[in-house]
Biopython code that builds the backbone (N, CA, C, O; Angstrom):
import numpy as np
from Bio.PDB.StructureBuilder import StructureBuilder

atoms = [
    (1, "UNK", "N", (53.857, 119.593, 16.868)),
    (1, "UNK", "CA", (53.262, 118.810, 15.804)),
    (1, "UNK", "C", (53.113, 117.340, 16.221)),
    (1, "UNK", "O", (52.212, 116.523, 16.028)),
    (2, "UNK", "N", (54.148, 117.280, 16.780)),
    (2, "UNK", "CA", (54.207, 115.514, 17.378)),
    (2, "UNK", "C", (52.930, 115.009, 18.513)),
    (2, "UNK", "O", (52.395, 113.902, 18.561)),
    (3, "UNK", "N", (52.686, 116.095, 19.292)),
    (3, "UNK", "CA", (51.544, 116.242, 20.016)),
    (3, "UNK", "C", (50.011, 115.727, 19.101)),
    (3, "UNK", "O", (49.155, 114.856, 19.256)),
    (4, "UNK", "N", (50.271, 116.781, 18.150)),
    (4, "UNK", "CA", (48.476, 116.644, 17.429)),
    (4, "UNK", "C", (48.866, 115.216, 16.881)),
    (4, "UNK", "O", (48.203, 114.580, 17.700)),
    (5, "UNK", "N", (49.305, 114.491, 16.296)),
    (5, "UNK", "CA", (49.661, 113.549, 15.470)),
    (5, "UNK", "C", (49.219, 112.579, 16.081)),
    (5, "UNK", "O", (48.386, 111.741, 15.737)),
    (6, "UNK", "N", (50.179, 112.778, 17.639)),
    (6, "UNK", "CA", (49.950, 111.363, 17.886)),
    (6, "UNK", "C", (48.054, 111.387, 18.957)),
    (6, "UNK", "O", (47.324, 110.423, 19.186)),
    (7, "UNK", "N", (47.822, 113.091, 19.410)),
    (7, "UNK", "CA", (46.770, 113.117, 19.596)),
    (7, "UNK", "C", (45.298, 112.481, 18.770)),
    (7, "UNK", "O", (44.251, 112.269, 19.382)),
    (8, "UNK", "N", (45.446, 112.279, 17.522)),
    (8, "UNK", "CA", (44.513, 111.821, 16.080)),
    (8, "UNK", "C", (44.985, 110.772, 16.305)),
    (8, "UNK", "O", (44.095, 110.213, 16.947)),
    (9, "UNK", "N", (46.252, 109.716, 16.169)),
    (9, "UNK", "CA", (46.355, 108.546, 16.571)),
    (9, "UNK", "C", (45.918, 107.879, 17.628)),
    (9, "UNK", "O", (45.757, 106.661, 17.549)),
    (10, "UNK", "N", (45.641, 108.611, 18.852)),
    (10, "UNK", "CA", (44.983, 108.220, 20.196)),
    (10, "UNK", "C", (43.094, 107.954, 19.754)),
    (10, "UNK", "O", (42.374, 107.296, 20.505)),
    (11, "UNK", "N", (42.598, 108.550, 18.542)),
    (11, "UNK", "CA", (41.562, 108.419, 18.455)),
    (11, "UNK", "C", (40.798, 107.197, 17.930)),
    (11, "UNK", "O", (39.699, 106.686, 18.146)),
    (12, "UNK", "N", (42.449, 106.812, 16.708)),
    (12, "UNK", "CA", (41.915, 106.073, 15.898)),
    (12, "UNK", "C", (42.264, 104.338, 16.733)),
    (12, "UNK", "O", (41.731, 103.236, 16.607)),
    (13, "UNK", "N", (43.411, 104.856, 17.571)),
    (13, "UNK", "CA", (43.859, 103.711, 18.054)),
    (13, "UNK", "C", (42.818, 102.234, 18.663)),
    (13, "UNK", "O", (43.197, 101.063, 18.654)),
    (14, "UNK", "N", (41.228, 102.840, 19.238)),
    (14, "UNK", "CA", (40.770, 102.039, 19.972)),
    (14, "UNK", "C", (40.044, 101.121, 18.594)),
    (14, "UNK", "O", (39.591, 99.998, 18.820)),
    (15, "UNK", "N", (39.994, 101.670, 17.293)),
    (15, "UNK", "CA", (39.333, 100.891, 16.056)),
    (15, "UNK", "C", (40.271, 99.361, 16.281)),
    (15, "UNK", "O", (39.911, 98.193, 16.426)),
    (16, "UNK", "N", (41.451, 99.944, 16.232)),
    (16, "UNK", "CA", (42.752, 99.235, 15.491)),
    (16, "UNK", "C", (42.852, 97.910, 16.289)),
    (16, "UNK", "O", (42.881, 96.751, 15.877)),
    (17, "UNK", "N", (42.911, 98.561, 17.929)),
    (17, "UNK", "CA", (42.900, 97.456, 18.741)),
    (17, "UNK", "C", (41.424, 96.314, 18.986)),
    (17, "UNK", "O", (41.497, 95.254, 19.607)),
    (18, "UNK", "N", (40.312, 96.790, 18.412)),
    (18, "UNK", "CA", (39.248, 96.242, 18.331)),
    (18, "UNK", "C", (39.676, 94.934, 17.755)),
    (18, "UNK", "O", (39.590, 93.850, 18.333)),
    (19, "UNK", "N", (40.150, 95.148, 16.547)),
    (19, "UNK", "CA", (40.495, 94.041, 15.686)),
    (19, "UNK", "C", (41.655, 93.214, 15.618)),
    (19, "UNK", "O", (42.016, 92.364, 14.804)),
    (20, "UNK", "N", (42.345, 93.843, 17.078)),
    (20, "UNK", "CA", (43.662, 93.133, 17.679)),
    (20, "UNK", "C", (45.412, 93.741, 17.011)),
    (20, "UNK", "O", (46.558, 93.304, 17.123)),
    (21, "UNK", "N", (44.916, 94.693, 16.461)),
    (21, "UNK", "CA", (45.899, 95.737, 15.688)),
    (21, "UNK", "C", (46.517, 97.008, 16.486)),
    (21, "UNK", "O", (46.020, 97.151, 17.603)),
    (22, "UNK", "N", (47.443, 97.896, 16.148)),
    (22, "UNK", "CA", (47.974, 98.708, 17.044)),
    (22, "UNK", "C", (48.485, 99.984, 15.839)),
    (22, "UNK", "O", (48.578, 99.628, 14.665)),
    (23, "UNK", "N", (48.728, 101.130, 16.133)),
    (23, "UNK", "CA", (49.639, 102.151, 15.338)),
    (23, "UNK", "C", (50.731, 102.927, 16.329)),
    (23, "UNK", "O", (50.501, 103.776, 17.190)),
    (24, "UNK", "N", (51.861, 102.405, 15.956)),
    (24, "UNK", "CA", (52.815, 103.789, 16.745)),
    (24, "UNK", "C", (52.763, 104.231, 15.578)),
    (24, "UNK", "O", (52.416, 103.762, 14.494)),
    (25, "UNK", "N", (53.486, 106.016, 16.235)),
    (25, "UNK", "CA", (54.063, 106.735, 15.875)),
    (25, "UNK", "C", (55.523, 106.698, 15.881)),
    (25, "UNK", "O", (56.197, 106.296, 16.830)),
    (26, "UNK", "N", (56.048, 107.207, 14.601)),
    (26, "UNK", "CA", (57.717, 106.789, 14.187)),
    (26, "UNK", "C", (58.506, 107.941, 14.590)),
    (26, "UNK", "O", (59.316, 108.033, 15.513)),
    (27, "UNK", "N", (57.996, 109.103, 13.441)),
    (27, "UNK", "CA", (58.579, 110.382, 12.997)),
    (27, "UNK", "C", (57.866, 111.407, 12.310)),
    (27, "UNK", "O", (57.188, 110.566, 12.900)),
    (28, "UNK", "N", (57.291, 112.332, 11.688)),
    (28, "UNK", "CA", (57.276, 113.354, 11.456)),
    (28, "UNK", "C", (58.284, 114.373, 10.462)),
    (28, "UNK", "O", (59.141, 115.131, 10.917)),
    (29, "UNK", "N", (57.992, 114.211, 9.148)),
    (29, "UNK", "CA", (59.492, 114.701, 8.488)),
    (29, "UNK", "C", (58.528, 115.748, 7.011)),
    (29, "UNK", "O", (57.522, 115.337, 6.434)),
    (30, "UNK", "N", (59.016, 116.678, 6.822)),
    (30, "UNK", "CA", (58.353, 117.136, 5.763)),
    (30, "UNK", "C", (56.811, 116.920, 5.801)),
    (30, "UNK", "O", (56.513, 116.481, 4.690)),
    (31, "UNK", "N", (56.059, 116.993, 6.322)),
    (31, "UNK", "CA", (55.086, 116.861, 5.675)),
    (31, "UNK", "C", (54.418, 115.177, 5.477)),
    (31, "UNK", "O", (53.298, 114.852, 5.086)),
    (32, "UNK", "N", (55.413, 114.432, 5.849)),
    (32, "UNK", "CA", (55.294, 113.212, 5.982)),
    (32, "UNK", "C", (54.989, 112.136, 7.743)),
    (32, "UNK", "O", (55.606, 112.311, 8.794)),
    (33, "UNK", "N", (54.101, 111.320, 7.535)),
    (33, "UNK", "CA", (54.209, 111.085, 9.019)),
    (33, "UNK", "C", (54.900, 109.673, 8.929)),
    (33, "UNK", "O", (55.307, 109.245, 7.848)),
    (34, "UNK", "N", (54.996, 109.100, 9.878)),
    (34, "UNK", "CA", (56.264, 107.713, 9.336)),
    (34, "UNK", "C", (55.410, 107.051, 11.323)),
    (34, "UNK", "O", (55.536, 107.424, 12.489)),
    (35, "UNK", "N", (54.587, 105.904, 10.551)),
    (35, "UNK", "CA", (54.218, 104.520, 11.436)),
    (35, "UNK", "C", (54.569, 103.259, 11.501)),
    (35, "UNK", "O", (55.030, 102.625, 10.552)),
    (36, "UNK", "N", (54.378, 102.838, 12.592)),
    (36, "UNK", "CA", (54.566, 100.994, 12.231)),
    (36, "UNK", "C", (52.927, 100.587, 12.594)),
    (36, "UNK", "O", (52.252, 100.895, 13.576)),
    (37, "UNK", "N", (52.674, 99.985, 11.706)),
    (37, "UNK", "CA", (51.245, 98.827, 11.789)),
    (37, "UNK", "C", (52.104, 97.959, 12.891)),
    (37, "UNK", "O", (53.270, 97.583, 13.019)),
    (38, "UNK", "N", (50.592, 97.832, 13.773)),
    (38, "UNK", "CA", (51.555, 96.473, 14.845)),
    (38, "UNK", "C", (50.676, 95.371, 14.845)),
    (38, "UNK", "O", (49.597, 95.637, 14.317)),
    (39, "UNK", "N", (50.783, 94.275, 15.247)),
    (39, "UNK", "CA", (49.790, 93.313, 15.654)),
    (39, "UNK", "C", (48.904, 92.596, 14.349)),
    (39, "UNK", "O", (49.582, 91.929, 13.568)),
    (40, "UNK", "N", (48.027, 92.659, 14.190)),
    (40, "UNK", "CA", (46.900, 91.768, 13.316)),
    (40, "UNK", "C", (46.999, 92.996, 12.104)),
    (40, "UNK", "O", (46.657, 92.789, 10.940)),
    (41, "UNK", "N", (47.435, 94.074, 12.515)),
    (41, "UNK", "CA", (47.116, 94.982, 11.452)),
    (41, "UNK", "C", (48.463, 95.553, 10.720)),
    (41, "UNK", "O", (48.448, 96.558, 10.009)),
    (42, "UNK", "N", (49.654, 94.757, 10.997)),
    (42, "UNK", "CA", (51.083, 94.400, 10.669)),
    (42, "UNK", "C", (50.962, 93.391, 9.269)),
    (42, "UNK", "O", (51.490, 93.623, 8.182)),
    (43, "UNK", "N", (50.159, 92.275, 9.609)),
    (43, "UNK", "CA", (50.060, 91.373, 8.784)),
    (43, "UNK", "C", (48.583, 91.036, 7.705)),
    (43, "UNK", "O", (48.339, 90.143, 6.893)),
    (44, "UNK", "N", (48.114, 91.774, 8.001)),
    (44, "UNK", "CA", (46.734, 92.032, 7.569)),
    (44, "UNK", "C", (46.645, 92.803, 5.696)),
    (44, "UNK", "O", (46.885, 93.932, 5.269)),
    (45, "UNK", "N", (46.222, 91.618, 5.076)),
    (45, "UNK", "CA", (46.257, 92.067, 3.498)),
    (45, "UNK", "C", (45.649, 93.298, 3.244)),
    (45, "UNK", "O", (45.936, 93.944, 2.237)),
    (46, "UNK", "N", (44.573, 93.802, 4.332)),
    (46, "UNK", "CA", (43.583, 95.283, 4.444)),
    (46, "UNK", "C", (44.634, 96.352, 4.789)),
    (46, "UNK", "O", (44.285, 97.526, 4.917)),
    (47, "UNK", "N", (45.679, 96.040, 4.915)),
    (47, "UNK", "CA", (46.740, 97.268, 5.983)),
    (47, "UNK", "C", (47.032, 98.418, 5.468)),
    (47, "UNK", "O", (47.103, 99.396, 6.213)),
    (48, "UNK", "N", (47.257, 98.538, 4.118)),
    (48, "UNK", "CA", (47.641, 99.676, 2.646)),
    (48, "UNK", "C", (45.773, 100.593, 2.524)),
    (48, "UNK", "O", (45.560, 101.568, 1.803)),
    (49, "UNK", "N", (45.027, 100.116, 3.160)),
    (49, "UNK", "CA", (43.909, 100.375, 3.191)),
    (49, "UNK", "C", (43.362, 101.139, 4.050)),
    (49, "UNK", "O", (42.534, 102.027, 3.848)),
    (50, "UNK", "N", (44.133, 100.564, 5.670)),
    (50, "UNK", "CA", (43.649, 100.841, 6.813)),
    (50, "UNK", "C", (44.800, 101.868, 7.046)),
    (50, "UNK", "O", (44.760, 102.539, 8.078)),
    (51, "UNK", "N", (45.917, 102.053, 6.081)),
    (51, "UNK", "CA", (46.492, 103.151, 6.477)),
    (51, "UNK", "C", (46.320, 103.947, 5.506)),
    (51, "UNK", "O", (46.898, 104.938, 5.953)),
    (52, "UNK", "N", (45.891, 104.285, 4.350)),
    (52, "UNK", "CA", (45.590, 105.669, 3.316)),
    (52, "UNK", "C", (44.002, 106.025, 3.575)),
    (52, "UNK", "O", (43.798, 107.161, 4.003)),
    (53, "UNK", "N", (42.902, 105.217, 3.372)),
    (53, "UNK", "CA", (42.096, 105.233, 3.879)),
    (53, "UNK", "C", (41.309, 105.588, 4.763)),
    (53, "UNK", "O", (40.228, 106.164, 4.641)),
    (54, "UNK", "N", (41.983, 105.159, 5.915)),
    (54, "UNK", "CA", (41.869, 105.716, 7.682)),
    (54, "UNK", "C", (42.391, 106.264, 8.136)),
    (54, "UNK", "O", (41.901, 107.310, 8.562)),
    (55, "UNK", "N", (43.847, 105.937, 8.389)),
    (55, "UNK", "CA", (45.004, 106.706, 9.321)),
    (55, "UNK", "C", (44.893, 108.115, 8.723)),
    (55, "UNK", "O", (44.344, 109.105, 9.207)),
    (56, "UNK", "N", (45.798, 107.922, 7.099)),
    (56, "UNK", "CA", (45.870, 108.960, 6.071)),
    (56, "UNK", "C", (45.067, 110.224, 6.590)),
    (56, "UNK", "O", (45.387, 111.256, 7.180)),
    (57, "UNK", "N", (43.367, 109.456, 5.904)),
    (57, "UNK", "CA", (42.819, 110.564, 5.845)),
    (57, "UNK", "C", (42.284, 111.787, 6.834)),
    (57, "UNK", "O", (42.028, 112.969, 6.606)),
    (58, "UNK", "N", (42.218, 110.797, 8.296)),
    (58, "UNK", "CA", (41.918, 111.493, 9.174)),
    (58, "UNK", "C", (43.238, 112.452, 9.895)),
    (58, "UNK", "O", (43.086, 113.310, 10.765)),
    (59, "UNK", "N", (44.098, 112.174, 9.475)),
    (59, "UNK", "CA", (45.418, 112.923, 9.840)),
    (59, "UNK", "C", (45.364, 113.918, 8.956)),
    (59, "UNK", "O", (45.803, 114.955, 9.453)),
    (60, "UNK", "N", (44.953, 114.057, 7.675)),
    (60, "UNK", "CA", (45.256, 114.828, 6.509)),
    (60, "UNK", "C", (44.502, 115.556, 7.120)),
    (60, "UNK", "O", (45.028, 116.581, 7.554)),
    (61, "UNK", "N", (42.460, 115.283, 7.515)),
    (61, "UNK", "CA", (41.512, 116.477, 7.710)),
    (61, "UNK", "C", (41.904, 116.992, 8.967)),
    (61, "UNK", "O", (41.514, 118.152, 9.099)),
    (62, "UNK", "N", (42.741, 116.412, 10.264)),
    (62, "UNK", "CA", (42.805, 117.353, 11.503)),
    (62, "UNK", "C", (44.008, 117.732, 11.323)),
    (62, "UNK", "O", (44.464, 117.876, 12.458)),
    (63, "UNK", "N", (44.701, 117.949, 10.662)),
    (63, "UNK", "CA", (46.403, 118.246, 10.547)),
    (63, "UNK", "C", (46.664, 118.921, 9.060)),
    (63, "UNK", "O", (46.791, 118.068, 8.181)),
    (64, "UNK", "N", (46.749, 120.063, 8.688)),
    (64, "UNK", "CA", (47.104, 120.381, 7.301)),
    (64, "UNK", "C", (48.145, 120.356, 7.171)),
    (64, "UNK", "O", (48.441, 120.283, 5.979)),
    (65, "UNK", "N", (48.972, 120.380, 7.829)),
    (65, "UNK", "CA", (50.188, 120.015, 7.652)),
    (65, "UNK", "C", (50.843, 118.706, 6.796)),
    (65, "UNK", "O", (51.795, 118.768, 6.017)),
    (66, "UNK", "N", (50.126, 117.605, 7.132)),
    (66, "UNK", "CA", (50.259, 116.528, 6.670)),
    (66, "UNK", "C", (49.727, 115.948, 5.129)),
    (66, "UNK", "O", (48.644, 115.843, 4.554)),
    (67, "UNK", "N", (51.333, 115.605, 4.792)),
    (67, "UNK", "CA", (50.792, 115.650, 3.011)),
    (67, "UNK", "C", (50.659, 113.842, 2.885)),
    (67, "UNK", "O", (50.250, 113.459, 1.789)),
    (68, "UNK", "N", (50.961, 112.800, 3.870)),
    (68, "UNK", "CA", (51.146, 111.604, 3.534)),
    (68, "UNK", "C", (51.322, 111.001, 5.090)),
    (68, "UNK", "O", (51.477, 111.659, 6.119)),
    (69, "UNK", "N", (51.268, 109.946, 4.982)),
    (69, "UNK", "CA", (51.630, 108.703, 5.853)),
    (69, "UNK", "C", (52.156, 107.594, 5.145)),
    (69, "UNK", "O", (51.873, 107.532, 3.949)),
    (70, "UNK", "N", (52.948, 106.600, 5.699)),
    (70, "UNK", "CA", (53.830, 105.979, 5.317)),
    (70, "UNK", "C", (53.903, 105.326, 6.646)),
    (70, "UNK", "O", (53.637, 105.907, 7.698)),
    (71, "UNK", "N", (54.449, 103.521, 6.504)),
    (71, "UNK", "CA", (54.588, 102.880, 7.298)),
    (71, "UNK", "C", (56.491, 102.409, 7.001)),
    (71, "UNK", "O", (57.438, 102.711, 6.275)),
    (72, "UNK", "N", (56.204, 101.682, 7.906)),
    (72, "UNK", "CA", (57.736, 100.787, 8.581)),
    (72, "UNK", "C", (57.521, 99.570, 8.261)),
    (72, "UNK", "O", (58.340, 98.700, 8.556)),
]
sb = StructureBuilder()
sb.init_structure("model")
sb.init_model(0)
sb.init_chain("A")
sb.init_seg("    ")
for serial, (resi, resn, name, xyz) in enumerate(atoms, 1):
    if name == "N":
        sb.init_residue(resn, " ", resi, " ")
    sb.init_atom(name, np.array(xyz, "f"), 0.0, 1.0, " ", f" {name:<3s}", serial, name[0])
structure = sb.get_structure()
């Protein structure tokens, strides 16, 4: 599971860094995925956005597994 996860994160990653931003991967728990926003996109008032929005949703459509994302 940790594979596909962070495989969909490898996709979204080159957006993030465009704009000088970053996503690790934390953990994996229930159904839950657990990130840290890094960089411009750590401090960025758009971030609650750029993670339900973006991260979220594209994890939700390649992963059924995944009921949520959640940051650090």
């Amino acid at each position: 599971m940790k594979e596909k996860i962070q495989a969909v994160l490898d996709e979204i990653r080159p957006a993030l860094q465009n704009d000088g931003g970053d996503v690790e991967f934390i953990d994996f728990n229930d159904g839950v995925v657990i990130v840290r926003l890094m960089g411009a996109c750590g401090s960025c008032p758009m971030s609650t956005m750029t993670l339900k929005q973006g991260i979220e949703a594209r994890l939700k459509a390649a992963i059924p597994e995944v009921v949520a994302v959640e940051q650090i």
